[in-house]
C-alpha positions as protocol buffer text, in pm:
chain_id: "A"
residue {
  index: 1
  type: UNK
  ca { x: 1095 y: 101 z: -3071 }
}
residue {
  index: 2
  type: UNK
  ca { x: 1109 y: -239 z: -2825 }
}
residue {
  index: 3
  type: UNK
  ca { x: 874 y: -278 z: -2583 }
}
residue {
  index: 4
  type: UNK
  ca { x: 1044 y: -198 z: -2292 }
}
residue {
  index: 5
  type: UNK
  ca { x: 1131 y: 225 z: -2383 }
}
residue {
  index: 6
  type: UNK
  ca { x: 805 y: 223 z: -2547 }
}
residue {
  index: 7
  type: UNK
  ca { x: 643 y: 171 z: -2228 }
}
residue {
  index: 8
  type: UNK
  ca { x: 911 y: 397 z: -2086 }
}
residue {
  index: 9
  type: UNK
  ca { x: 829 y: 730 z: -2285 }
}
residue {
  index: 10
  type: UNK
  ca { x: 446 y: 631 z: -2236 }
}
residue {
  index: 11
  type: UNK
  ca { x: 503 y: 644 z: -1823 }
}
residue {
  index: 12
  type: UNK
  ca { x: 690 y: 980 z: -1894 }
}
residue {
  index: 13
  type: UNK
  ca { x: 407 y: 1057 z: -2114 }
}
residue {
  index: 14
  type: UNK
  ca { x: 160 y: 1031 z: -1872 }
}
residue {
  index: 15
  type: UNK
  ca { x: 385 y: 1225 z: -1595 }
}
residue {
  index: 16
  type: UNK
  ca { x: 375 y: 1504 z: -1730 }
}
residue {
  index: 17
  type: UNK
  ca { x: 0 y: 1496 z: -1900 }
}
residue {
  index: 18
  type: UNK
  ca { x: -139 y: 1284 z: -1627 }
}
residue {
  index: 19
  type: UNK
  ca { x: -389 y: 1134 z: -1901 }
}
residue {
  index: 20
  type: UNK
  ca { x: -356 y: 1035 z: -2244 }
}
residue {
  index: 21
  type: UNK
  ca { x: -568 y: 851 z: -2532 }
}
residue {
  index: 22
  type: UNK
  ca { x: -460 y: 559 z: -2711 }
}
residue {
  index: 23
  type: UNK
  ca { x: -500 y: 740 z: -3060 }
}
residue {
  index: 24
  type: UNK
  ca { x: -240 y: 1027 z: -2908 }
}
residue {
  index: 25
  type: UNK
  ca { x: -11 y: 740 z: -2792 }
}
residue {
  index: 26
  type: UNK
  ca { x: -55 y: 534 z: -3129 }
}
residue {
  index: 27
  type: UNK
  ca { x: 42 y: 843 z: -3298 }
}
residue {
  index: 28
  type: UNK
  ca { x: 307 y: 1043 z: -3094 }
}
residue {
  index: 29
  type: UNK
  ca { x: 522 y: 660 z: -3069 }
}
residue {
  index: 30
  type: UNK
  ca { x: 441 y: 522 z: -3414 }
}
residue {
  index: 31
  type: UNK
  ca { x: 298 y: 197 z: -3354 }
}
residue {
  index: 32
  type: UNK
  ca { x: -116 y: 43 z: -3366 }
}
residue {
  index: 33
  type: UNK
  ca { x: -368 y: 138 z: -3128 }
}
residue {
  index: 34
  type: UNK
  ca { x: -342 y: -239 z: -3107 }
}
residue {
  index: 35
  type: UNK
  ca { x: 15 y: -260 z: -2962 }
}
residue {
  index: 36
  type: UNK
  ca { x: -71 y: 41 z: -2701 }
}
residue {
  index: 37
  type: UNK
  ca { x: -336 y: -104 z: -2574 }
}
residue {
  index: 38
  type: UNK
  ca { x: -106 y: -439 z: -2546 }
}
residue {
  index: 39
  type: UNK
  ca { x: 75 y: -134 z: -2374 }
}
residue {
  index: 40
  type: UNK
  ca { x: -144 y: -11 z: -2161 }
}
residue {
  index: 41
  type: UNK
  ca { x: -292 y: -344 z: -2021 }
}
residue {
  index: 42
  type: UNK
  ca { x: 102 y: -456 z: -1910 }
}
residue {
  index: 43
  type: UNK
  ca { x: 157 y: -108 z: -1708 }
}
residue {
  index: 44
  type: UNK
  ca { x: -180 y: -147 z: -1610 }
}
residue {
  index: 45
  type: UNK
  ca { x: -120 y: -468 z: -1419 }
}
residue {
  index: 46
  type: UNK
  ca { x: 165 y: -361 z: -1310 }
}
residue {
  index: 47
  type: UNK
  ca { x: 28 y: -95 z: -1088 }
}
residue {
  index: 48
  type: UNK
  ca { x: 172 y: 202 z: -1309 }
}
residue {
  index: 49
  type: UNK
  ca { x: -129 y: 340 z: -1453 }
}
residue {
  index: 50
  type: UNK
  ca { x: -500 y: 294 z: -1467 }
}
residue {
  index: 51
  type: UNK
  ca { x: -724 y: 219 z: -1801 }
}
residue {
  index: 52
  type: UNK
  ca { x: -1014 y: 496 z: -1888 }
}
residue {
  index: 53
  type: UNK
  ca { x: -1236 y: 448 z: -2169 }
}
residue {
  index: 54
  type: UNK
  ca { x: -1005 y: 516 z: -2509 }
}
residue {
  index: 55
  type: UNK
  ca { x: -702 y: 561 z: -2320 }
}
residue {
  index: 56
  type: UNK
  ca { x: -506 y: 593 z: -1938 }
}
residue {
  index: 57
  type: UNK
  ca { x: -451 y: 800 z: -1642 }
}
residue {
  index: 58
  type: UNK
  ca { x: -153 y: 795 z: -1454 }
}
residue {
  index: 59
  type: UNK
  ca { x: -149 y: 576 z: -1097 }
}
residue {
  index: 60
  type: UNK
  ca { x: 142 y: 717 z: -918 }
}
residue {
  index: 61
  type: UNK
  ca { x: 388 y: 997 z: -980 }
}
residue {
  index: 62
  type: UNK
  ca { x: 731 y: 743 z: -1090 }
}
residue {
  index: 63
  type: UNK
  ca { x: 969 y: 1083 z: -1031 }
}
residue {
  index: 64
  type: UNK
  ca { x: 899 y: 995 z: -601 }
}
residue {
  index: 65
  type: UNK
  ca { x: 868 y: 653 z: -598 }
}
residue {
  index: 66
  type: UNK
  ca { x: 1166 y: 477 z: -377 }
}
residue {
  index: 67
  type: UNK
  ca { x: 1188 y: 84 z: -378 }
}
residue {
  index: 68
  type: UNK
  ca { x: 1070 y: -169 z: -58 }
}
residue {
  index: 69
  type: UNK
  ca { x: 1469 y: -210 z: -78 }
}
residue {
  index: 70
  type: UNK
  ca { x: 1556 y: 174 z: -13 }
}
residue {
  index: 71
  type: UNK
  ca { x: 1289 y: 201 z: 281 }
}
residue {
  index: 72
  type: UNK
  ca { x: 1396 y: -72 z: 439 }
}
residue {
  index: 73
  type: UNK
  ca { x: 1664 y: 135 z: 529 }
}
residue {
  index: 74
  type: UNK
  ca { x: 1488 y: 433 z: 679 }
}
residue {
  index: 75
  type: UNK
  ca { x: 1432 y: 445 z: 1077 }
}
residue {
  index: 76
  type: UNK
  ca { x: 1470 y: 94 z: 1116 }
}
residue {
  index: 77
  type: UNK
  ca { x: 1462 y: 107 z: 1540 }
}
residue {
  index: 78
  type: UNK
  ca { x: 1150 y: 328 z: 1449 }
}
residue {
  index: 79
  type: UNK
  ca { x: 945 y: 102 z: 1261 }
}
residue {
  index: 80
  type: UNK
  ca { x: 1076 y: -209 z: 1543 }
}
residue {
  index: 81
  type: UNK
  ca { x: 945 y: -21 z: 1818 }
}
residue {
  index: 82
  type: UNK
  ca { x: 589 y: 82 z: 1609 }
}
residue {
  index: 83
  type: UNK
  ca { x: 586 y: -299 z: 1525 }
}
residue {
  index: 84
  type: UNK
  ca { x: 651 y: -446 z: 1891 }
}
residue {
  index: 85
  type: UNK
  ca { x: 401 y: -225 z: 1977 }
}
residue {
  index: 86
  type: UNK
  ca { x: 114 y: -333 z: 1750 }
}
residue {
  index: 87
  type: UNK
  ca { x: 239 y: -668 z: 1826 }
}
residue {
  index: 88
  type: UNK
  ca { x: 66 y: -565 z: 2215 }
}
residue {
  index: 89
  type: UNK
  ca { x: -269 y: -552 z: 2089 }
}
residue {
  index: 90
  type: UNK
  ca { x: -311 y: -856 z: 1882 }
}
residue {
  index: 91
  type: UNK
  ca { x: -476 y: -1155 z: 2053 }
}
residue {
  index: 92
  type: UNK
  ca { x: -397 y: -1549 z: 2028 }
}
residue {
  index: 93
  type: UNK
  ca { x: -625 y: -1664 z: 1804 }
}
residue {
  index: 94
  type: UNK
  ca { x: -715 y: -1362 z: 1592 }
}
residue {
  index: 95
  type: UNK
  ca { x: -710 y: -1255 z: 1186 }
}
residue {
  index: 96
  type: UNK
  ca { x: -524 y: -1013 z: 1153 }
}
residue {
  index: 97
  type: UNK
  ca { x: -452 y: -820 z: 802 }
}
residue {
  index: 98
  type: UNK
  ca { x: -53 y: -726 z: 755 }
}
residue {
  index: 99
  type: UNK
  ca { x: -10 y: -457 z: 458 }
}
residue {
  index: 100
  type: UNK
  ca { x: 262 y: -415 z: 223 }
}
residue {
  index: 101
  type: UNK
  ca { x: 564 y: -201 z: 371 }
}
residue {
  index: 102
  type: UNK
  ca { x: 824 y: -220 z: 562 }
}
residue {
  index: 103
  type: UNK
  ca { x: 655 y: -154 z: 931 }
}
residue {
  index: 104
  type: UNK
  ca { x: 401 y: -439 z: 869 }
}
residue {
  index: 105
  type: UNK
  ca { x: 705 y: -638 z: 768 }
}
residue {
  index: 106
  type: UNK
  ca { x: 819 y: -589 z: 1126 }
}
residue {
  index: 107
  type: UNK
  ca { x: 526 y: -668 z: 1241 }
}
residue {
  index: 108
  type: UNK
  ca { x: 527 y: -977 z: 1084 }
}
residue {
  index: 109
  type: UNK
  ca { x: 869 y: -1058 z: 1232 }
}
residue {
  index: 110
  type: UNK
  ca { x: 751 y: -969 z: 1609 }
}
residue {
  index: 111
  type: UNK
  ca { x: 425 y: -1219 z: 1524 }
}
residue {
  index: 112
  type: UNK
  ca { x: 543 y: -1510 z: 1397 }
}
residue {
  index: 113
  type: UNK
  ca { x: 614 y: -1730 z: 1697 }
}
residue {
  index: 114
  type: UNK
  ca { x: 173 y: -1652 z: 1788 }
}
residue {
  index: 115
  type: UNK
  ca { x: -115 y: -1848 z: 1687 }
}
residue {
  index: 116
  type: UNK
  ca { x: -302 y: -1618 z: 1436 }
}
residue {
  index: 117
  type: UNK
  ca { x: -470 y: -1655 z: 1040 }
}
residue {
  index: 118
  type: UNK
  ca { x: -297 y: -1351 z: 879 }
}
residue {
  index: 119
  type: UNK
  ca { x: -402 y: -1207 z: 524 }
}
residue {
  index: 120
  type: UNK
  ca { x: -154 y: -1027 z: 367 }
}
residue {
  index: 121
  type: UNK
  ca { x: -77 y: -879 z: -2 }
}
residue {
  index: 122
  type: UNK
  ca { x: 268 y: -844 z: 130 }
}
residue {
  index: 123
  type: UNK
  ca { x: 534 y: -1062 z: -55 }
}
residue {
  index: 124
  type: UNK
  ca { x: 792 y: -1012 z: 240 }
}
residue {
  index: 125
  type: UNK
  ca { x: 516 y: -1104 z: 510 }
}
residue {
  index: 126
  type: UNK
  ca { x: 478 y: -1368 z: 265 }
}
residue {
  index: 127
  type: UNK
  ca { x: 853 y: -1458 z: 360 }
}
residue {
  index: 128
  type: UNK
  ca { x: 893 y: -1394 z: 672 }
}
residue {
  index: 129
  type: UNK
  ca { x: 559 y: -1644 z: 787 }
}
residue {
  index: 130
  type: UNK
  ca { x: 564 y: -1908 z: 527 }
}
residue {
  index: 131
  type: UNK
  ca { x: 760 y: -2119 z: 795 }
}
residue {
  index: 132
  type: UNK
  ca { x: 558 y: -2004 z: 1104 }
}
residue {
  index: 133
  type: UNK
  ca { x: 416 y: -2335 z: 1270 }
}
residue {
  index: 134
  type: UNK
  ca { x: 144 y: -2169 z: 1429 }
}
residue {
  index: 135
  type: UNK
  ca { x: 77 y: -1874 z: 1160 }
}
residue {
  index: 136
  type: UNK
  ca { x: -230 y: -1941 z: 911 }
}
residue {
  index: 137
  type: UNK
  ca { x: -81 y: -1789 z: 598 }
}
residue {
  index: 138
  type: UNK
  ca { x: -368 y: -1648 z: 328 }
}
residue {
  index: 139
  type: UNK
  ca { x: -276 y: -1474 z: -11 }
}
residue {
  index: 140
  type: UNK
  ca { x: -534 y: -1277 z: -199 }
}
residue {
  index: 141
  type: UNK
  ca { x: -336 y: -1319 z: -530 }
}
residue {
  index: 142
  type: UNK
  ca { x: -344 y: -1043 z: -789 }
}
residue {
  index: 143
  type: UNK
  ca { x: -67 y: -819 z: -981 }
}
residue {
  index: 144
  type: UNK
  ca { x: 270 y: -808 z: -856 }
}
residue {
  index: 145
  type: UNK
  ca { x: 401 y: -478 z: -818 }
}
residue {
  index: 146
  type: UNK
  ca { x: 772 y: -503 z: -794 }
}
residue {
  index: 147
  type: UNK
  ca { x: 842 y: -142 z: -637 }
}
residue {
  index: 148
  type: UNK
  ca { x: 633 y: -251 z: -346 }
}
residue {
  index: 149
  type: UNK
  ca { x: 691 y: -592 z: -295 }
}
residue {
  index: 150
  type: UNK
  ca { x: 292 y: -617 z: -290 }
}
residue {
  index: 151
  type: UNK
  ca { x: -15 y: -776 z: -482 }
}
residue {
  index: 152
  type: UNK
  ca { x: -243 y: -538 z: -592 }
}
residue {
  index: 153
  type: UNK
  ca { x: -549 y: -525 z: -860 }
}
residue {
  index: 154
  type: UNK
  ca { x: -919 y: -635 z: -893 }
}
residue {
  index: 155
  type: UNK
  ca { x: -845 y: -1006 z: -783 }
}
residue {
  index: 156
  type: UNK
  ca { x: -744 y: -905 z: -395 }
}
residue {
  index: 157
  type: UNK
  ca { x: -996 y: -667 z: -373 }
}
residue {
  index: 158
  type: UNK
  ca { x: -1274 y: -888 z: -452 }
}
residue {
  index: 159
  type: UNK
  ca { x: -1102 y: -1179 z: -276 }
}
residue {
  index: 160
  type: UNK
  ca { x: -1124 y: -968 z: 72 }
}
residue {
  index: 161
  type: UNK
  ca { x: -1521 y: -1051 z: 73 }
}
residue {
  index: 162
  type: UNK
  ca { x: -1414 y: -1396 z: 168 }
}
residue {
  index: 163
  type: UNK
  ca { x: -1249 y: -1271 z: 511 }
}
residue {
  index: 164
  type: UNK
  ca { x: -1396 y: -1151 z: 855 }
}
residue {
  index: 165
  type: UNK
  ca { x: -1072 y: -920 z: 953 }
}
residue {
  index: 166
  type: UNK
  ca { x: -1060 y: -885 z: 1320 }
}
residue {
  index: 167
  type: UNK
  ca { x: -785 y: -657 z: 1292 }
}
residue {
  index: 168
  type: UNK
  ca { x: -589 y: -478 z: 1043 }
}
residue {
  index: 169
  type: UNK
  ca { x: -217 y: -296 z: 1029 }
}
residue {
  index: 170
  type: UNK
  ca { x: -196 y: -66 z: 772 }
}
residue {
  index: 171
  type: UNK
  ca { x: 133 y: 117 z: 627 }
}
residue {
  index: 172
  type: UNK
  ca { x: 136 y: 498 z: 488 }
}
residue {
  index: 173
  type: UNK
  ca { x: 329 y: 660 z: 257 }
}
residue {
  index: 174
  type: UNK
  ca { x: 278 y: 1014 z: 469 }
}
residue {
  index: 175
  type: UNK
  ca { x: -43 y: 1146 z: 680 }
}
residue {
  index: 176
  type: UNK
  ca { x: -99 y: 1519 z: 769 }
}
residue {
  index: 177
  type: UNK
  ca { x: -217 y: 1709 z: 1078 }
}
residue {
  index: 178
  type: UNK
  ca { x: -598 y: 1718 z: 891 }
}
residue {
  index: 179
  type: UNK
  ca { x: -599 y: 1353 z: 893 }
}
residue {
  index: 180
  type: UNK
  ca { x: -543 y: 1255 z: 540 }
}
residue {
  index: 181
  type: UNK
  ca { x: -351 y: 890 z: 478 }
}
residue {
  index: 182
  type: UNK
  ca { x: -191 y: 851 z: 156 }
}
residue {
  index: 183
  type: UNK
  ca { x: -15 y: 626 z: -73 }
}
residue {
  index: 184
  type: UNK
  ca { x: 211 y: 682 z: -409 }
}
residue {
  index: 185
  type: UNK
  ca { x: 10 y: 454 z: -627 }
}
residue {
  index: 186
  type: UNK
  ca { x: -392 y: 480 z: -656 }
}
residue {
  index: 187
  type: UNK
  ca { x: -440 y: 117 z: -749 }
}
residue {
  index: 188
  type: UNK
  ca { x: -240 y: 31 z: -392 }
}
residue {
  index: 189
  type: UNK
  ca { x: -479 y: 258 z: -260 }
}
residue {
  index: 190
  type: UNK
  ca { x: -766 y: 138 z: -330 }
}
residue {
  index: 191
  type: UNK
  ca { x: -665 y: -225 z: -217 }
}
residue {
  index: 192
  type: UNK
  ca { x: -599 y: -19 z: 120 }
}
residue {
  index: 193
  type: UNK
  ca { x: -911 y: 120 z: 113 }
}
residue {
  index: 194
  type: UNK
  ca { x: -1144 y: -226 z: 86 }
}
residue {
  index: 195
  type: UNK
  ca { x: -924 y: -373 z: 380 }
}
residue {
  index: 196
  type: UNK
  ca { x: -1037 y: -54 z: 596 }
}
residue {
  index: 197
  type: UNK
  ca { x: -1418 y: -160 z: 503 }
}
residue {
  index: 198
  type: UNK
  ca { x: -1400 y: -529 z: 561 }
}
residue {
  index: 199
  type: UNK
  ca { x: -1204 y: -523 z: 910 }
}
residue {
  index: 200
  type: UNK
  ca { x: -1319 y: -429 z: 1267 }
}
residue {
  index: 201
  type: UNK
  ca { x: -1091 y: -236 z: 1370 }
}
residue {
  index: 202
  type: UNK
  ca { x: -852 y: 3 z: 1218 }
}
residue {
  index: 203
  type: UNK
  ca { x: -474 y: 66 z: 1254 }
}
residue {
  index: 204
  type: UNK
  ca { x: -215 y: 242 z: 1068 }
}
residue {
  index: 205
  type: UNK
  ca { x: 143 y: 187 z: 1104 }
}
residue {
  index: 206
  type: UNK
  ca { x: 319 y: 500 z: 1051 }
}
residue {
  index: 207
  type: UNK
  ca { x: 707 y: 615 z: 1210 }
}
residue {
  index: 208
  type: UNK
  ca { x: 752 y: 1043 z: 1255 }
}
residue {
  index: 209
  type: UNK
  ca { x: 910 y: 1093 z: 939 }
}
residue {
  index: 210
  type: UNK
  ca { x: 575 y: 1051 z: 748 }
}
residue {
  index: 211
  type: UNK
  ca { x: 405 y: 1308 z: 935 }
}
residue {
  index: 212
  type: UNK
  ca { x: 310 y: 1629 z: 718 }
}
residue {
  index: 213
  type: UNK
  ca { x: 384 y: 1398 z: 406 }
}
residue {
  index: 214
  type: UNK
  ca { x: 146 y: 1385 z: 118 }
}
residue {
  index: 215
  type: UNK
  ca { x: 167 y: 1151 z: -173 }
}
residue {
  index: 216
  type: UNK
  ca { x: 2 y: 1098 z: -473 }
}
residue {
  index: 217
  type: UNK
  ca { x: -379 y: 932 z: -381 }
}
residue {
  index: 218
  type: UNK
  ca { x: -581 y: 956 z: -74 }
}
residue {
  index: 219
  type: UNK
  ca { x: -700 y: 687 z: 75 }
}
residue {
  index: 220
  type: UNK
  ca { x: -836 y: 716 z: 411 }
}
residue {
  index: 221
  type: UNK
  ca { x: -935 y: 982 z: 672 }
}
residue {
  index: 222
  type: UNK
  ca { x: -961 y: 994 z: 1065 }
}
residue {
  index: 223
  type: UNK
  ca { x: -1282 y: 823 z: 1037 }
}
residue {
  index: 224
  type: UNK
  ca { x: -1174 y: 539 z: 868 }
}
residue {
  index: 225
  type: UNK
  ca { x: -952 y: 483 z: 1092 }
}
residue {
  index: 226
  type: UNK
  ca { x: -946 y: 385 z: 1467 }
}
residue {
  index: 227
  type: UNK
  ca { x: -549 y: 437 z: 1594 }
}
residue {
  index: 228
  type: UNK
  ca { x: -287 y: 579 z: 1452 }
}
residue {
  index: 229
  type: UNK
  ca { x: 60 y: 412 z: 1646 }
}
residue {
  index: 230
  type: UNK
  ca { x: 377 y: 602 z: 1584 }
}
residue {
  index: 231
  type: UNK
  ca { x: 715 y: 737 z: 1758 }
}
residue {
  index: 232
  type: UNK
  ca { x: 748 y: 1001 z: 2025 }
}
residue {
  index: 233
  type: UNK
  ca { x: 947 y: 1199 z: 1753 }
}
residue {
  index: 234
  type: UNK
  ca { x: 585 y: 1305 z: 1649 }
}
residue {
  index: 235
  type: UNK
  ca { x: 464 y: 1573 z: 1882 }
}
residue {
  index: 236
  type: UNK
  ca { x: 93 y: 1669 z: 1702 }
}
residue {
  index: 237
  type: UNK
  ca { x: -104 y: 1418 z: 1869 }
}
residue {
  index: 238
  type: UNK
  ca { x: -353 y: 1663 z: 2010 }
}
residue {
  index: 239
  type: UNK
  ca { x: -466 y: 1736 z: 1652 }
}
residue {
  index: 240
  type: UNK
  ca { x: -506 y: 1417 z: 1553 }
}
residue {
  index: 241
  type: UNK
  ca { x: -673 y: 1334 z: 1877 }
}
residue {
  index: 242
  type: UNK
  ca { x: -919 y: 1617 z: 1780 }
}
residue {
  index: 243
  type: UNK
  ca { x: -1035 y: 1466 z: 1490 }
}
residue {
  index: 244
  type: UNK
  ca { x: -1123 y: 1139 z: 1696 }
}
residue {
  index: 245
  type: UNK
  ca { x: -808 y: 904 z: 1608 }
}
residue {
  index: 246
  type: UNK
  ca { x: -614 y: 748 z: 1877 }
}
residue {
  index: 247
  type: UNK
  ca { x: -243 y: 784 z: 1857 }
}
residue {
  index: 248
  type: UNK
  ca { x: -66 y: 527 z: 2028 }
}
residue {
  index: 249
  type: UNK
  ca { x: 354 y: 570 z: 2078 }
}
residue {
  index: 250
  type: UNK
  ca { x: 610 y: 320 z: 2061 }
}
């Protein structure tokens, strides 16, 4: 079996048992605990999965995932409108943290004619500032994980300790009247999760259509957050508001 279905049926493996040992691996696809470990360490960095001791549990749920490219093309005047109005809070001057995701990618667009120092784990924030005169550009490096267009790992998390974050924008893959933020992929999450700690204040980026969404992994509540800024399509603000996060319209 090549490497590439081999890693295949051990993704589809793990959707369906959400955590498996090497030794069941090793024997089930008839190779060396050697090779799946090889295995397991590749899909690790990748962002697909997440090492245990003798074996793996499963980082996102592959059967919902939809590519940066696909959600580019969802409620596009939407995520503009969320992004200009983000863009109304930053300050001259300020660092500022831009997710990965399409909204922050907006963001970046509506920001890139201010004088700011941005950190980002974005690749397309990346892009769109790399020729900003007046934009500060900083990387925290790590895994790149192609369905998100975003660096992700143990490198960018510990890298973040290096940053005073004024402000951070934060993307969602779906939130819920009870406050819960989540993401597809835990290892995203948990990236998400450390820039929420390190920065001052608190926003997440989210359009209507993620409301009442859950994905696969938690990772933050209304009181890790300080605003919530989203479209007038969204009519539950009062129970949001309850909870003691701001929502802000576009």
């Amino acid at each position: 079996m090549y490497e590439l279905p081999r890693r295949q049926e051990i993704l589809k493996l793990l959707s369906m048992l959400r955590h498996v040992t090497v030794g069941d691996l090793s024997e089930r696809l008839k190779v060396s605990e050697v090779t799946i470990r090889k295995d397991l360490t590749m899909l690790e960095e990748s962002g697909c999965l997440i090492r245990t001791r003798g074996g793996a549990q499963i980082a996102e749920d592959s059967r919902l995932l939809r590519t940066v490219d696909l959600r580019q093309q969802d409620h596009v005047e939407e995520k503009r409108r969320i992004a200009e109005k983000a863009r109304e809070l930053i300050r001259e001057g300020e660092t500022i943290y831009l997710d990965a995701g399409t909204t922050c990618s907006h963001l970046a667009a509506a920001v890139k004619h201010m004088s700011l120092r941005v950190v980002t784990n974005s690749i397309d924030v990346i892009i769109e500032l790399a020729e900003a005169p007046e934009i500060s550009l900083f990387t925290l490096g790590g895994s790149y994980r192609r369905e998100a267009g975003s660096f992700i790992g143990p490198i960018p998390i510990s890298t973040l300790d290096n940053f005073q974050i004024e402000t951070c924008f934060i993307g969602t893959t779906g939130f819920t009247l009870r406050g819960q933020f989540s993401a597809q992929n835990i290892i995203e999450s948990q990236l998400k999760q450390k820039v929420l700690s390190v920065s001052h204040r608190k926003i997440i980026l989210a359009d209507s259509s993620k409301a009442g969404k859950t994905a696969f992994s938690v990772f933050a509540r209304t009181g890790d957050a300080d605003m919530l800024i989203t479209d007038r399509k969204f009519t539950d603000e009062a129970a949001l508001q309850a909870l003691g996060l701001e929502v802000l319209f576009a």
